[in-house]
Every structure is written in C-alpha cells, then in structure tokens.
C-alpha positions as CSV (number, residue, x, y, z in Angstrom):
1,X,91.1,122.2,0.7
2,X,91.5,118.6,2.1
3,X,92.2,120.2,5.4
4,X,89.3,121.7,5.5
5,X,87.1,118.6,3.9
6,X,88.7,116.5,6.4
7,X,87.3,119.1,9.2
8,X,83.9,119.4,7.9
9,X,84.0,115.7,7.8
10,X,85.0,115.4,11.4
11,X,85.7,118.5,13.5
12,X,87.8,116.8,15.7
13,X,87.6,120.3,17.9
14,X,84.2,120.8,18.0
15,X,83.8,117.2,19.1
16,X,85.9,117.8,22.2
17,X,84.7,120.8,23.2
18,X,81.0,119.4,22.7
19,X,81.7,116.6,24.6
20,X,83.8,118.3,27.9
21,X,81.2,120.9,28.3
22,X,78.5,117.8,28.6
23,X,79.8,116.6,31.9
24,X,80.2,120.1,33.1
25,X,76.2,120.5,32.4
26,X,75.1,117.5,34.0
27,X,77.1,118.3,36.9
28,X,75.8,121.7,37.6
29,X,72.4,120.5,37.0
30,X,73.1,117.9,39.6
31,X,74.2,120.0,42.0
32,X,71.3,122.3,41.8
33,X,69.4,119.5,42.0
34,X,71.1,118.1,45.7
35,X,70.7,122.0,46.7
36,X,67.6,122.5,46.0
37,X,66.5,118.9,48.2
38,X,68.6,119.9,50.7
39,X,67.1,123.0,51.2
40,X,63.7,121.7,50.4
41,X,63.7,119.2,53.2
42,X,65.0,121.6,56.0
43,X,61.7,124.3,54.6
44,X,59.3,121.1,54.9
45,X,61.1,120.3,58.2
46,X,60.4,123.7,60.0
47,X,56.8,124.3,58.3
48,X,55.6,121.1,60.0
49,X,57.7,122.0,63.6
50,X,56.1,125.0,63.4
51,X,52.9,123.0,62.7
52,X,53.4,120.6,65.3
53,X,55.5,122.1,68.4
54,X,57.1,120.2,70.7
55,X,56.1,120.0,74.3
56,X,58.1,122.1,77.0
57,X,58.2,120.2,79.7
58,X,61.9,119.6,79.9
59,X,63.6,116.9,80.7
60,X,67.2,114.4,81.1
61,X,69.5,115.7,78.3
62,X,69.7,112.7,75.0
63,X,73.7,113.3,75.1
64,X,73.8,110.8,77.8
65,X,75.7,108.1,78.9
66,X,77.1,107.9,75.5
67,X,92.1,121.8,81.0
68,X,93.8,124.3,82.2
69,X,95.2,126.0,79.3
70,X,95.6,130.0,80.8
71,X,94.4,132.1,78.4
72,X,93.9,136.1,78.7
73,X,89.8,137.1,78.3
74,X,90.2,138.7,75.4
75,X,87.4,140.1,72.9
76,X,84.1,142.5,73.8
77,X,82.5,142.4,77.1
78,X,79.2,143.2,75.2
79,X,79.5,140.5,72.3
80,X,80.1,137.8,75.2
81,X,77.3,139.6,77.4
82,X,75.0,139.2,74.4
83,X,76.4,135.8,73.6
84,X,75.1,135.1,77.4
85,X,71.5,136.3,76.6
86,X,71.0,133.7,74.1
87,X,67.5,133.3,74.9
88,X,66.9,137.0,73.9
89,X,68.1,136.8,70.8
90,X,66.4,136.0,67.2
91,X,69.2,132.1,67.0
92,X,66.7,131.3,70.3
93,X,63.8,131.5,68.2
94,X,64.8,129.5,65.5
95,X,66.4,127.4,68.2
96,X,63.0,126.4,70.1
97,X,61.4,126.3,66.8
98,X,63.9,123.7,64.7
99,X,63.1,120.1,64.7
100,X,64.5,117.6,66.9
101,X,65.3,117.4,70.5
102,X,64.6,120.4,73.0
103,X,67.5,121.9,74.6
104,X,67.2,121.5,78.4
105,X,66.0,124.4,80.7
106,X,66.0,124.5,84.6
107,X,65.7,127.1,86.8
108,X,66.1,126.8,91.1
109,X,65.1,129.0,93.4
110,X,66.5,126.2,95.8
111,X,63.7,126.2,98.2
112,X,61.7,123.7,95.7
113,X,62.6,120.4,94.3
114,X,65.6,119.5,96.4
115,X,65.6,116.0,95.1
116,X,66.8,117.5,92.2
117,X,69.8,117.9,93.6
118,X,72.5,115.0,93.9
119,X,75.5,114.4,97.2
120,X,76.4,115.3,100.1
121,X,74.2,117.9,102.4
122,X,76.5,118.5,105.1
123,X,77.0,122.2,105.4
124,X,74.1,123.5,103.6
125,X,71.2,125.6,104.7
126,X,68.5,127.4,103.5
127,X,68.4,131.5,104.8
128,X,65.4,133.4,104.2
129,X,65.3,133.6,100.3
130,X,69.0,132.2,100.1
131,X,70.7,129.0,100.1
132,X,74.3,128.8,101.9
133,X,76.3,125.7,100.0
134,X,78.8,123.2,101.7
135,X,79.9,119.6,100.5
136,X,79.4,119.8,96.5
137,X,76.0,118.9,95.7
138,X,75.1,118.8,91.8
139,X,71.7,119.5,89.5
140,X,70.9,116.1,88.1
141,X,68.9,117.2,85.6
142,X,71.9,118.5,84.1
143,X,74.5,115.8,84.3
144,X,73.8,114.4,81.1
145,X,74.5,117.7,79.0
146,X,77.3,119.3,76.9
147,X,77.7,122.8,76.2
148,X,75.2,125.1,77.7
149,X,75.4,128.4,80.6
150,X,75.1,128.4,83.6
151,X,73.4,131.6,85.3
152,X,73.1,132.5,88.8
153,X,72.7,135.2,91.6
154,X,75.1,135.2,94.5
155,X,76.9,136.9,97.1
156,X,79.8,135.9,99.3
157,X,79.2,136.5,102.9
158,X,83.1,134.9,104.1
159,X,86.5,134.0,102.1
160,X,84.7,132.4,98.2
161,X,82.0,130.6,96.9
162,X,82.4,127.8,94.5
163,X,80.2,126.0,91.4
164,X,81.4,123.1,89.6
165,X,80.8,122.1,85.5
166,X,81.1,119.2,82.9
167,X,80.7,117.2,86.2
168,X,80.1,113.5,86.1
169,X,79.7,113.0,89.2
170,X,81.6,114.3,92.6
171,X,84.8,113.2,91.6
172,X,85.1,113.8,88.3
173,X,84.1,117.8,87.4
174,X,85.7,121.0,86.7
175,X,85.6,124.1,89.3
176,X,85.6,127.6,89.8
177,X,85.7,129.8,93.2
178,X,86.2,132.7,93.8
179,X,87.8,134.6,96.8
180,X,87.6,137.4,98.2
181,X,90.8,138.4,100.9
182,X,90.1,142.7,100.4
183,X,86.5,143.9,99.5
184,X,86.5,146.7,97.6
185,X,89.5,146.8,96.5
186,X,90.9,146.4,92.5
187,X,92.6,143.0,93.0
188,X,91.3,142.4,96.4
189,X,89.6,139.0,94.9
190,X,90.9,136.4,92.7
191,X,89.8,134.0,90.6
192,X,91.0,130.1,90.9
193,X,90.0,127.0,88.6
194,X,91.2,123.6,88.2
195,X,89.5,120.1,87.6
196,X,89.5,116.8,89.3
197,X,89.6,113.3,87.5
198,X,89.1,110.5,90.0
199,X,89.3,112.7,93.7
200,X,92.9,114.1,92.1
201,X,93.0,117.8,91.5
202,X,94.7,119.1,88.6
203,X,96.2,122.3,86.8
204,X,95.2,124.4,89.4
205,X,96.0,128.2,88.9
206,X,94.8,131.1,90.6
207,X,94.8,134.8,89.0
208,X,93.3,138.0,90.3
209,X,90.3,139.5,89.0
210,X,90.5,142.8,87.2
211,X,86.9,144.5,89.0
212,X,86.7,144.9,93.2
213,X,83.9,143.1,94.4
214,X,82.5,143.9,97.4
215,X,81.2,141.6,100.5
216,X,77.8,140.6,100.8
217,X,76.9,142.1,97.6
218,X,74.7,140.4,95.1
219,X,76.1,139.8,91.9
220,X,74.8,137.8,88.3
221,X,77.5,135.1,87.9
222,X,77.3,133.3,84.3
223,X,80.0,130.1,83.7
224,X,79.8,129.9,79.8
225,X,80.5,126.2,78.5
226,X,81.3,125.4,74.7
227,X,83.5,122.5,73.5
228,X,86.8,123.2,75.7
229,X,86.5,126.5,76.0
230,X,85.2,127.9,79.7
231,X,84.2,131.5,80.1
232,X,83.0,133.1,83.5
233,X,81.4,136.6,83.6
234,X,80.4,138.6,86.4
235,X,77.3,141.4,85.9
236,X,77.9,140.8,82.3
237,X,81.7,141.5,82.9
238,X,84.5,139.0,81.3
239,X,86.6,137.9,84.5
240,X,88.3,134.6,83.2
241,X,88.8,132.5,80.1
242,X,90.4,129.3,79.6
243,X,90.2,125.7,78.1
244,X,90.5,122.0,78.7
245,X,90.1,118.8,76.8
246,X,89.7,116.0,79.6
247,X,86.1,116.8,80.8
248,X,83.6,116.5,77.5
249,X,80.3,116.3,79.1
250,X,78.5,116.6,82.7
251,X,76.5,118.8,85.0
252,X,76.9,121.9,87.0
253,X,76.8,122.4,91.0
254,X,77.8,124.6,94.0
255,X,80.2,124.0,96.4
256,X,81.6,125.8,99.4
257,X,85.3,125.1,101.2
258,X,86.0,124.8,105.2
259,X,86.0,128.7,105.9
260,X,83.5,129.6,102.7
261,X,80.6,131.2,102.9
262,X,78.1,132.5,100.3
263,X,74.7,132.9,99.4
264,X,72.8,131.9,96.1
265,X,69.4,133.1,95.7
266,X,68.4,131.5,92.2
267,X,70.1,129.4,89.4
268,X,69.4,129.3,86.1
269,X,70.5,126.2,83.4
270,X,70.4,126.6,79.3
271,X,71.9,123.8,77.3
272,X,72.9,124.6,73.6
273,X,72.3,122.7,70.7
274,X,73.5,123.4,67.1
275,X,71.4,123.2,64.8
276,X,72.5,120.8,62.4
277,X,72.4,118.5,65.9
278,X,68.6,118.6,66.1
279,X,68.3,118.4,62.4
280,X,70.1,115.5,62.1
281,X,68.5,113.7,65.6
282,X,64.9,114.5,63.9
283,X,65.6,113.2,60.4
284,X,66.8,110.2,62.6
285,X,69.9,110.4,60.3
286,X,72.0,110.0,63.7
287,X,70.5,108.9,66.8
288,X,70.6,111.5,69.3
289,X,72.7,108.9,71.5
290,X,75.5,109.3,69.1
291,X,76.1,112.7,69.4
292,X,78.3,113.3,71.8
293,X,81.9,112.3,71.6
C-alpha cells in the first residue's frame, strides 16, 4: 500500500517517460519545420524564375579564374547516348528554368566569329563548308568552364584528327586523336589520349577502337566531361572511357599533327551545372566565384 501511495504521489516512471518523449516532439516538429522552409524557399525560388527568366544570350562561364587512369567503357551505349542528349531531356528543362547562373551554350559552324577562337593559325583552312585544323587553336568562350560536352561533326581525310579539353591554355590541356592506319577495317583505327602540364606530355596510352571507321566519312563525335571522368562517343557509340585528377577546369579545341588531316563541319558546346550550384549562386549563399575547386 505504501508502494503504491508513494507512486501515486510521484510516479517516478511516468515522469521519465513524459519527459524523454518531450525532446523527441520538439524535435520532429523542428525538423518539419526546417523541411518544410527548405522546400518552401526552392517553390518560391522557381515560381519567380519562371516569372522572371533569365536572358539567353550566353556568355564567359562564372567558374573562372577561381589522368590517365585506363579504364574499360563499360555500361549502356543508349543510357550514355541519352546522357549526351541532355538538352532533350525533361533535367534540361528544369535546368534552364532553375535560378541562378545559365549554363554556357556555343555553337561554330567555323566560318563565323573566328575571334572566338584563341592560338596559333598556322595550318588551318577553311574548305567549302569545312574547316581543316593545324596548330591547336581553342574556343575562348569556353575556357572558363568545368564539366560540360563537347559535340561535333567530323571526318578524317589523312592519318587522325585531334580536339583538346579542360584546357587552360595551349600548354596546359588534355587530348584525344584519333587515327586511322586501315579504313574499314574492325581495329583499323585507334584511339590515343594523354594530357600536357607545362609543354610536358603525360600518361599517354593508345588502344584500338572496337567499330571500323571509314575515310572521309562524316561522323558525330561527342567528348563527355564530368569531374575526372572523360567519355568519348562516336554516332552515339561508347569508344573510350577514362579519368584524371590534374586538369579540373578549362576549355575545348581542335588540333591536327604534322601528317593529319580532317575536316570539322560544326561544333557544338553545353556546360553542366548541378543544380544545387545555381541554387546556391542565386540565393547568393556561395558566390558563384567560389564554386569551383
């Protein structure tokens, strides 16, 4: 009886559970509460970009001025090939549509704008509705960017062609070429990549391509650039996949060695940004300076 006097009194029991489940409350509430902001904010966000678009005219990427590790291609063709349509697909709506800073878009037909491109002219010419490359020449309005794809149309008329990436300038970049020794034929081309830091070429490897390409044939060429991971496709094909660390940021350009010869008849330049990125840059949580690494 005095056990259960002294309980009445003070239910030690009840007390503690009373009081642990308190904390426990408030902090769900809390939560919902940060959740509910959160997603709040990024609804009032995308009504008023909607609301308010941004202009398209383009422009030097804000990531500014702020290797080979071999690996086999391996996943689908088609999930890379769809990956490479990005602007097809419903993530490039809400892309151009989210808040903040504009990816960059450029196309070339190279007989336009040449003082948009940057070094040395010797060995290039323009051919009917073609341009033939030579010394390495790059697309300034690209050198300031990150991750994006490069598309473009080409043929090669003698030996390789060759386009560069994550290039600073022309002694600091990454390159691919590819050459073609038996048209036609299933390994009659190969694929080579390395990079150069400072003039020096490094980790240079050469493999052969698994589909016959054939000579003076046009083909869509798309160099796929995210973080350290470099993907190239050809008519939608993967050809070659591999990585590097040293390189982080820079431009794209073309490039043709003594006994090279191709032809490029358009080029075309997406940059991505994640989302969060633009989010962030808008809410001008993080200037967009202070995004790259």
């Amino acid at each position: 009886m005095m056990r259960d006097l002294e309980f009445e009194e003070d239910p030690f029991w009840e007390s503690n559970r009373s009081g642990a489940s308190k904390p426990q409350q408030q902090s769900k509430s809390s939560n919902t509460a940060l959740a509910g902001a959160v997603f709040g904010v990024l609804a009032a966000m995308l009504g008023l970009r909607l609301l308010f678009p941004d202009s398209n005219t383009g422009g030097p990427s804000p990531l500014a001025t702020s290797a080979p590790t071999t690996l086999p291609s391996s996943g689908d063709d088609r999930d890379l090939a769809r990956r490479s349509s990005f602007s097809n697909s419903w993530a490039s709506w809400l892309q151009s549509h989210m808040p903040g800073e504009q990816p960059l878009r450029v196309k070339s037909d190279f007989r336009s704008r040449i003082s948009e491109w940057t070094g040395g002219t010797t060995g290039w010419a323009w051919n009917g509705n073609a341009v033939t490359p030579g010394k390495l020449r790059l697309w300034r309005p690209t050198l300031n960017s990150k991750d994006y794809e490069l598309q473009f149309r080409a043929s090669i008329e003698r030996k390789g062609m060759g386009w560069a990436f994550r290039a600073r300038d022309t002694d600091n970049y990454y390159a691919t070429k590819i050459l073609l020794s038996r048209p036609g034929e299933v390994s009659g081309a190969s694929i080579v990549r390395y990079g150069v830091m400072n003039s020096w070429t490094f980790d240079r490897a050469e493999l052969p391509l698994p589909i016959a390409l054939q000579k003076d044939r046009r083909y869509n060429i798309t160099a796929m650039v995210r973080g350290s991971r470099f993907t190239t496709l050809i008519d939608g094909h993967v050809v070659d996949e591999w990585s590097d660390s040293r390189l982080r940021s820079g431009g794209v350009g073309f490039f043709s060695d003594d006994g090279d010869s191709s032809a490029i008849e358009w080029a075309d330049f997406r940059e991505q940004k994640g989302w969060l990125t633009r989010w962030l840059s808008a809410s001008l949580f993080i200037p967009p300076s202070l995004m790259a690494p």
